[in-house]
LOMIFI-767496 format. One line per field, with one value per residue (C-alpha): residue in three letters; x, y, z. Coordinates in nm, 4 decimals, always signed. Each point is the difference from the previous one (the first is absolute). Example, Ala and Ser with C-alpha at 12.3 -4.5 7.8 and 13.67 -1.06 7.14 Angstrom:
<nodes>
fivo ALA;SER
x +1.2300;+0.1370
y -0.4500;+0.3440
z +0.7800;-0.0660
</nodes>
This chain:
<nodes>
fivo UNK;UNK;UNK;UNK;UNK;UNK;UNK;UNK;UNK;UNK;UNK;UNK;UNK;UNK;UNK;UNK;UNK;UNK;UNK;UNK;UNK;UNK;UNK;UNK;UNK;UNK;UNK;UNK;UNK;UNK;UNK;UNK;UNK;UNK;UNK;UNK;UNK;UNK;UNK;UNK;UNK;UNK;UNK;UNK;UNK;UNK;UNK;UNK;UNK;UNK;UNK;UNK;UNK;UNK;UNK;UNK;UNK;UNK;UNK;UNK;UNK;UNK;UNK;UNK;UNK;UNK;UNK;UNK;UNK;UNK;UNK;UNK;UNK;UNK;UNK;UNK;UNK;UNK;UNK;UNK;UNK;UNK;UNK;UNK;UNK;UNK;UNK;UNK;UNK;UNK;UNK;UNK;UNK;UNK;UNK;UNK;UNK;UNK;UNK;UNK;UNK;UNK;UNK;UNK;UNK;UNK;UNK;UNK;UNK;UNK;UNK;UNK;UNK;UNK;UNK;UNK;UNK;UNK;UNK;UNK;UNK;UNK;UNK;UNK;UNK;UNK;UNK;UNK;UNK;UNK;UNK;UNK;UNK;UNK;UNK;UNK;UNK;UNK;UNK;UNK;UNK;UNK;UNK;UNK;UNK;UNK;UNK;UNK;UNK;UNK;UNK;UNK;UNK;UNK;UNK;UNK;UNK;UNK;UNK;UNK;UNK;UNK;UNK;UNK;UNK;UNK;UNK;UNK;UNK;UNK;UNK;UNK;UNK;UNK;UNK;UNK;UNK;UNK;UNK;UNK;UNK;UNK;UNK;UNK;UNK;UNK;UNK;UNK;UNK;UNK;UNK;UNK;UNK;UNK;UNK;UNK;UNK;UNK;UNK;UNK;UNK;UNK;UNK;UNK;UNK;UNK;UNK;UNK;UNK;UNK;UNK;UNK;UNK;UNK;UNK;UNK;UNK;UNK;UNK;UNK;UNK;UNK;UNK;UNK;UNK;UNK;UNK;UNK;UNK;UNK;UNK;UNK;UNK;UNK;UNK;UNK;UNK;UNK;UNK;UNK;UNK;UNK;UNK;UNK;UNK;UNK;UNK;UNK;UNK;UNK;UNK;UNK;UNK;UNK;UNK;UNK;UNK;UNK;UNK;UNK;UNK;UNK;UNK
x +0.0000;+0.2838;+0.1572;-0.2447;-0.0506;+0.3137;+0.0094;-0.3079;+0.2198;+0.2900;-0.2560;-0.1668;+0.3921;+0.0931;-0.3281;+0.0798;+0.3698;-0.1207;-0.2482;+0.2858;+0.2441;-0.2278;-0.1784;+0.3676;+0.1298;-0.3765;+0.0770;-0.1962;+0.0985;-0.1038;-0.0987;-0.0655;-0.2708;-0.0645;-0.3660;-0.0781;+0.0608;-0.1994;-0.2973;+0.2379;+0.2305;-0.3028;-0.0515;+0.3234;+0.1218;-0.2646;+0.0838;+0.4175;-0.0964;-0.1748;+0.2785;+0.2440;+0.0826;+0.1005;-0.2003;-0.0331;-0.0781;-0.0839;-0.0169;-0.1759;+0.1165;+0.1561;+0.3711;+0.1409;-0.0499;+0.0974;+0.3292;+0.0799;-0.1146;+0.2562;+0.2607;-0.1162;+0.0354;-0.3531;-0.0098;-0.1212;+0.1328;-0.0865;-0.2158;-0.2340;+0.0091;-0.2355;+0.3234;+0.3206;+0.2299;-0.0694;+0.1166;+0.3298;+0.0802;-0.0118;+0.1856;+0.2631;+0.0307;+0.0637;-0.3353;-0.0854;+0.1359;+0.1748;-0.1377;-0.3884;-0.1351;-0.2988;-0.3268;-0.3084;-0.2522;-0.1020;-0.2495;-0.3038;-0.1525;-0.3080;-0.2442;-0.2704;-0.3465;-0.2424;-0.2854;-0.0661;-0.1022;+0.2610;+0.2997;-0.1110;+0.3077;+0.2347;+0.1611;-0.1998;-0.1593;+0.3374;-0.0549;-0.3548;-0.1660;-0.1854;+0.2322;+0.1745;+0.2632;+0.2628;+0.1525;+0.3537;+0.2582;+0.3160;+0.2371;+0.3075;-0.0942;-0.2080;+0.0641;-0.3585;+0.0062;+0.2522;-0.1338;-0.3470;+0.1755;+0.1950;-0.2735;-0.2032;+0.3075;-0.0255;-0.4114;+0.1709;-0.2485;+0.2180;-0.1201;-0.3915;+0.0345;+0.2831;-0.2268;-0.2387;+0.2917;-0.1018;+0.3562;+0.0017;+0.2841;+0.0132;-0.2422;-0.2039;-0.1068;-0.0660;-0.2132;-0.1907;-0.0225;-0.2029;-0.1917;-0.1758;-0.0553;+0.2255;+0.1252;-0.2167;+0.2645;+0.3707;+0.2935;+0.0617;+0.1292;-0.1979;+0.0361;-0.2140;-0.2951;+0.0292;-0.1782;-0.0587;+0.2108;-0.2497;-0.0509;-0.3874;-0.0220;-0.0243;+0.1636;+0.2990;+0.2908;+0.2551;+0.2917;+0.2187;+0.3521;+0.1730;-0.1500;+0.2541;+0.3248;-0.0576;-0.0730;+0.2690;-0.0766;+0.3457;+0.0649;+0.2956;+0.1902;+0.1182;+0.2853;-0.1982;-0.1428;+0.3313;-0.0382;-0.3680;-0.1346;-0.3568;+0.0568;+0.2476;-0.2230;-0.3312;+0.2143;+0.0280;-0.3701;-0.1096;+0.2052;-0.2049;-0.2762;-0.2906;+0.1146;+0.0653;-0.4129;-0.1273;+0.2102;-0.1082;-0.3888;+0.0531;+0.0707;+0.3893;+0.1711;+0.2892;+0.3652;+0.2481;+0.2999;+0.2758;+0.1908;-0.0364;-0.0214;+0.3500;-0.0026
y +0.0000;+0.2386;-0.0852;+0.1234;+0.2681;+0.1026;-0.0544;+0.2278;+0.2392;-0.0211;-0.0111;+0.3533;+0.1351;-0.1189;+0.1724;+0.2917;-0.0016;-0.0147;+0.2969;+0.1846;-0.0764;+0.1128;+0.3016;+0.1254;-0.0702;+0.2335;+0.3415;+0.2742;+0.1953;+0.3579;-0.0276;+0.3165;-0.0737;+0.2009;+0.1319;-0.2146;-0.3425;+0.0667;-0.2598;-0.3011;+0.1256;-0.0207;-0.3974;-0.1006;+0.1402;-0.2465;-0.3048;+0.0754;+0.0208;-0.3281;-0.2065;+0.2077;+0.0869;+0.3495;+0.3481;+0.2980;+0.3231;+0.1530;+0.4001;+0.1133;+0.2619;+0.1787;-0.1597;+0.3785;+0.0478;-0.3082;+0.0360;+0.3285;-0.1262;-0.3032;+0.2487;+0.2271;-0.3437;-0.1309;-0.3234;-0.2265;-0.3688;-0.0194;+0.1440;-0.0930;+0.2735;+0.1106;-0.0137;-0.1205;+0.3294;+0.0372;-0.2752;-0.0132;+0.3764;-0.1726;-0.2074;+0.2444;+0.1970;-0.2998;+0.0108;-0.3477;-0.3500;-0.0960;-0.2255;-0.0197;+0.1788;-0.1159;-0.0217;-0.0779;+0.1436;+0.1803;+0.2454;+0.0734;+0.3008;+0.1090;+0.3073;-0.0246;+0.1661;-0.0445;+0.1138;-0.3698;+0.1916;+0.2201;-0.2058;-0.2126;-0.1872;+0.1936;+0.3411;+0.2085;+0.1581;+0.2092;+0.1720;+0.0921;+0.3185;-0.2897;+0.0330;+0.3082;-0.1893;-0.3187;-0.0898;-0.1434;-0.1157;+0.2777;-0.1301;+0.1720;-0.2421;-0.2680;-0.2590;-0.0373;+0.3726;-0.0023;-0.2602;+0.1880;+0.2865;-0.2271;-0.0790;+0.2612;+0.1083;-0.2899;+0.0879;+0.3956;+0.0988;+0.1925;+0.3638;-0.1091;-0.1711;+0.2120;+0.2608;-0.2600;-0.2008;-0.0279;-0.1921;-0.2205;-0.0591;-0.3415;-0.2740;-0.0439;+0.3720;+0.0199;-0.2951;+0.1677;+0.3369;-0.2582;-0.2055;+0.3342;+0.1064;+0.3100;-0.1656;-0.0968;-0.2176;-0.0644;-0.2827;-0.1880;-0.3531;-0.3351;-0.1333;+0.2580;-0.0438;-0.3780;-0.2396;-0.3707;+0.0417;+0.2724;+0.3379;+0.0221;+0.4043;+0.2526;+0.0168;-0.0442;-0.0260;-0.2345;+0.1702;-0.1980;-0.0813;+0.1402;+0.3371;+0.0556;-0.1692;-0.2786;+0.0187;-0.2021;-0.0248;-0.0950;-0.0624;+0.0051;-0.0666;+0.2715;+0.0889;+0.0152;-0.3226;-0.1670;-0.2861;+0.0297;-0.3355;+0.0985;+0.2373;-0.2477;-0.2689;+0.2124;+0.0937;-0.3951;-0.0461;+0.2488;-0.2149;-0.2963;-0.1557;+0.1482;+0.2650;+0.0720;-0.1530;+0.2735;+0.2749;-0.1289;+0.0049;+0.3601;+0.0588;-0.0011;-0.1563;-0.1980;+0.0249;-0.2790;+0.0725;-0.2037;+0.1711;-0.1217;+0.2175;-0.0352;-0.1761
z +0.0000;+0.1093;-0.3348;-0.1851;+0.1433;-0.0440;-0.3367;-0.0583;+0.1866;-0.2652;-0.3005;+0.1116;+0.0630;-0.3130;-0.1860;+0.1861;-0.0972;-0.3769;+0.0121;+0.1749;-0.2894;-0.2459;+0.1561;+0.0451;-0.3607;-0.1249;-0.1098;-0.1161;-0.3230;-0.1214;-0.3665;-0.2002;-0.3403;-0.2750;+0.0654;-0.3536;+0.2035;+0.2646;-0.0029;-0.1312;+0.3035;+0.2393;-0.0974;-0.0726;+0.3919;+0.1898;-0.2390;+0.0607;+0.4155;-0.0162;-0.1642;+0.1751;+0.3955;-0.1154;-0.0901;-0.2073;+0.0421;-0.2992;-0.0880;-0.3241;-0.1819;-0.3306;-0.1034;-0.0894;+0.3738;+0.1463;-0.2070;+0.1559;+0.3188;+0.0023;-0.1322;+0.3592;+0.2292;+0.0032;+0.1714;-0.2732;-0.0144;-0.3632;-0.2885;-0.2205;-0.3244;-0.2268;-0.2749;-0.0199;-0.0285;+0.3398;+0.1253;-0.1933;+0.1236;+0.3512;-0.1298;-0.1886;+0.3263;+0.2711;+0.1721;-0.1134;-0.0075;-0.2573;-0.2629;+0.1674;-0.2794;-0.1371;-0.2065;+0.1905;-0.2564;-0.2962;+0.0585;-0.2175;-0.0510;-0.1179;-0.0211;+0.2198;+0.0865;+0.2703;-0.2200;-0.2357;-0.2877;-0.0054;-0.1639;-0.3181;+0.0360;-0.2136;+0.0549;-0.2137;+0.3399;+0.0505;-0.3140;+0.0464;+0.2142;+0.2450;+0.3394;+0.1579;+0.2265;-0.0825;+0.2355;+0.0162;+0.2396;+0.0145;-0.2705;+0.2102;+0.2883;-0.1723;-0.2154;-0.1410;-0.0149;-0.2711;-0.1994;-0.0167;-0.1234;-0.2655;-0.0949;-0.0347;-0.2047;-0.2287;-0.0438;-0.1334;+0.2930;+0.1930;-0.1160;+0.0435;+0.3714;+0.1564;+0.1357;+0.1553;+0.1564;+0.4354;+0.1188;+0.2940;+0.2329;-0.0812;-0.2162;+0.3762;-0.0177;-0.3748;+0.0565;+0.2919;-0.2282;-0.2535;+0.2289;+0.2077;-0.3502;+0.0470;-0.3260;-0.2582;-0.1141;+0.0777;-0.0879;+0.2668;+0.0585;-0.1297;+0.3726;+0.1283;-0.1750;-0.0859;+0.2293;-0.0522;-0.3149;-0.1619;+0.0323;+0.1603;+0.0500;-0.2305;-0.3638;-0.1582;-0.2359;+0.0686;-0.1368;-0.2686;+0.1257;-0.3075;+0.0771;+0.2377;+0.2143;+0.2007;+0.3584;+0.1050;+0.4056;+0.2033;+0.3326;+0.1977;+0.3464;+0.1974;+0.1547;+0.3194;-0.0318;-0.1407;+0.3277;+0.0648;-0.0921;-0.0184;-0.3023;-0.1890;+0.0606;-0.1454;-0.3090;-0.0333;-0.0028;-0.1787;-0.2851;+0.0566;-0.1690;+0.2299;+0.0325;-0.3901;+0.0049;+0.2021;-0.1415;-0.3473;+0.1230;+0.0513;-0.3334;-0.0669;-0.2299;+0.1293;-0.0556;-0.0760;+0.2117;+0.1039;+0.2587;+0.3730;+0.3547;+0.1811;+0.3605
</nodes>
């Protein structure tokens, strides 16, 4: 009787032994997203924690201002872009670990209104004297931003639009300016207005690729976050084939890439 007894004993010290082990080896990382990847961000971050003992704090926001945050000492463990230039001037100035460079998605963007008979599903609504206000994202901070103007470039649309141009700080606020409808219409990002792989709201254009650059999306390692497991080991999943699901369901397109996080 005594022996077992002191065998449950042992059991319970070695369970508690093991939770100790692993509650100490859990870190937490500070992530900062491009405003675009919001909602993918928002189910990816549960399905990481549940596979994972470690956990992320993520902050929203436009890349032109995290960069010059990172540049000021912000204490970010990694970042998820809305481009890749950004990302490789970390890179170019030290701020970032070498080699962790990488595509995570291709971003989509498309011209959207929350009126459904507004957009017939082709641009010829930017041309005409049926809205006062498009929006778009600040091309000097935002990625999407400079593709809208690119291609409002390639439509030879600049002179008509220019004066009804409303910017927002980043794609979030542009799509805010559109959704309250103090846009009638705006370019924002696909993943925004996509849900259950179509767009259910409103009316659109989804703008051709060749219209402008590709949204190449990169994230990175930081400097800051060189040992922090949590962050090294989110880059790692967001590379895996669940994660690639969920950021595809939010309409992406995915990137082949080859090159691996450092440990």
């Amino acid at each position: 009787m005594f022996k077992k007894i002191n065998l449950v004993f042992k059991l319970v010290a070695v369970i508690e032994l093991c939770f100790t082990v692993n509650i100490s080896h859990a870190e937490e990382a500070i992530i900062a997203v491009a405003s675009n990847f919001s909602a993918p961000m928002k189910a990816l971050v549960p399905l990481f924690e549940q596979e994972s003992q470690h956990r992320i704090q993520a902050t929203y926001g436009a890349t032109g201002k995290f960069y010059a945050q990172i540049k000021q000492g912000a204490p970010f463990d990694a970042l998820l872009a809305a481009d890749e230039a950004t990302p490789q001037l970390l890179m170019d100035n030290q701020l970032a670990v070498n080699t962790s460079q990488f595509t995570y998605a291709v971003g989509r963007l498309v011209l959207w209104s929350n009126n459904p008979a507004l957009i017939d599903g082709s641009p010829q609504i930017l041309s005409s004297e049926r809205y006062k206000h498009l929006a778009i994202a600040n091309p000097k901070l935002a990625p999407y931003g400079l593709a809208a103007k690119k291609v409002i470039a390639n439509l030879g649309l600049t002179a008509q639009v220019d004066n009804r141009i409303v910017m927002g700080e980043n794609i979030a606020q542009t799509y805010q300016f559109v959704q309250t409808g103090n846009a009638e219409l705006g370019f924002v990002a696909l993943s925004q207005v996509i849900k259950n792989g179509k767009i259910e709201l409103g009316s659109y254009w989804q703008v051709p690729s060749e219209l402008h650059l590709p949204i190449k999306q990169d994230a990175l390692l930081l400097k800051k976050g060189a040992q922090n497991e949590a962050a090294k080991t989110f880059l790692t999943f967001l590379k895996s084939a669940k994660a690639r699901a969920v950021i595809q369901s939010y309409g992406y397109n995915l990137y082949v890439y080859s090159i691996r996080v450092n440990h």
